[in-house]
N, C-alpha and C positions, 0 to 999 in steps of 0.2 A: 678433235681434241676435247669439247665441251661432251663430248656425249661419254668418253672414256673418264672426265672426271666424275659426273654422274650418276655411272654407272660405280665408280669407287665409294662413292657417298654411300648410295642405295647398297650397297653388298658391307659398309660399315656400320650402317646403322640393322641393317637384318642379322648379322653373326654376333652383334657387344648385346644387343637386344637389353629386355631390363636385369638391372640387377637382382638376383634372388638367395635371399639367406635359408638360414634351416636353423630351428631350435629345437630342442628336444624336451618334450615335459613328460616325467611320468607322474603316474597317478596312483591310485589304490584302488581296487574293484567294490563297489556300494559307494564313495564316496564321489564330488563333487570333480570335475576337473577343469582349470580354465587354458584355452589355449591363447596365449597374448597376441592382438594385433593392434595398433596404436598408426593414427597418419593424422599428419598436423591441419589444424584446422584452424586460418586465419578469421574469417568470418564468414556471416551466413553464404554468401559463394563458393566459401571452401568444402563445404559439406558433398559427397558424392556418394555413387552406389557404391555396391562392395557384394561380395559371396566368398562363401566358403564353400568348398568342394575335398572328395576323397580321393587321393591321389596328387600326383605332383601339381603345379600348377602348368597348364598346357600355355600354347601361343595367344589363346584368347579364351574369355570366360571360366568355366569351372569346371574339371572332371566331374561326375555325379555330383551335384549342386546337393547341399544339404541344408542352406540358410542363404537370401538374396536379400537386401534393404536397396531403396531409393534412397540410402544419407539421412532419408527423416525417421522410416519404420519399418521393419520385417514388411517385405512383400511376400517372399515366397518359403515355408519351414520345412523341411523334410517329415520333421517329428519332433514332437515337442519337447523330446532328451537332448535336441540340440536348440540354446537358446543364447540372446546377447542380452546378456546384463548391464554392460557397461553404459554408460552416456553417448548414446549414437553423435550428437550433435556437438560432441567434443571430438570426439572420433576415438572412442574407445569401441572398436567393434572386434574385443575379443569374446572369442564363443568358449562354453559352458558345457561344459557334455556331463549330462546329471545324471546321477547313480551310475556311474560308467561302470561299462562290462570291460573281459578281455579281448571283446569282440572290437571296442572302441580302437584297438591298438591299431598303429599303421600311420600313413601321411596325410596330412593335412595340409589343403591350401588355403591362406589367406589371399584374394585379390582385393585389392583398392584400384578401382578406375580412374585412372584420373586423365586429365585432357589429353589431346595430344596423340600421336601415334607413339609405340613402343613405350611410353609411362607410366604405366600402371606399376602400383609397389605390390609386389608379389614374395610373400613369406611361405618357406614348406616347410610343414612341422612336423615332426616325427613324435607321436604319442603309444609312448607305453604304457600299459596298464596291466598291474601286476596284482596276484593276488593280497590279501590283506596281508599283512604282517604282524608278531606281539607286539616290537615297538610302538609307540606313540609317535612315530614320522607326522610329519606336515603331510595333506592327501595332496598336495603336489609339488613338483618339483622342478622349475626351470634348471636347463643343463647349459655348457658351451654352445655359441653361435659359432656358425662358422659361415663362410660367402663361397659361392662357387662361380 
């Protein structure tokens, strides 16, 4: 009996797995673009690693890793068109994809490691990048979240 409810446990916690949203930002081609990722950060313990990666966010770490921080400072850059501006130490580790092309276009993962098995806060962002426009638009544009 105790092995059938642990086995329910383990097969409940592996199919809910973490929760993962999708945002979608476009952009404009030469200008700036920021993708948002934000995780709360009570005090200096709260601070953790994190990456971004191309493609969905997989079961652990990052499809083609493009930026990796230890929570204090970039360890690892792909290239320096991908960079974090924000306040690492607040937890603003949203990335910056500078002078974006049309090439930038496609998914984007945010991982936030956090303790724990299965908790990591995992965001996939869909980034368009279109060409310029006459309007005077904003060079980006958060769209609908939505949860899967």
């Amino acid at each position: 009996m105790l092995s059938y409810i642990c086995l329910n446990w383990v097969l409940l916690v592996l199919f809910t797995g973490s929760t993962v949203s999708e945002l979608v930002v476009i952009g404009e081609v030469g200008q700036d673009v920021t993708v948002p990722c934000h995780y709360s950060v009570g005090d200096r313990n709260g601070i953790t690693s994190m990456c971004w990666g191309r493609d969905r966010c997989p079961s652990s770490k990052c499809s083609r890793p493009i930026i990796w921080t230890d929570g204090w400072r970039v360890t690892e850059q792909h290239s320096s068109r991908y960079q974090l501006k924000g306040d690492l130490h607040s937890g603003d580790v949203s990335l910056t994809i500078v002078s974006a092309r049309e090439a930038d276009s496609g998914i984007y993962c945010c991982r936030v490691e956090l303790p724990g098995w299965f908790n990591d806060q995992l965001i996939n962002h869909k980034v368009v990048v279109k060409k310029a426009t006459i309007s005077t638009a904003s060079p980006h544009t958060y769209t609908s979240e939505q949860t899967s």
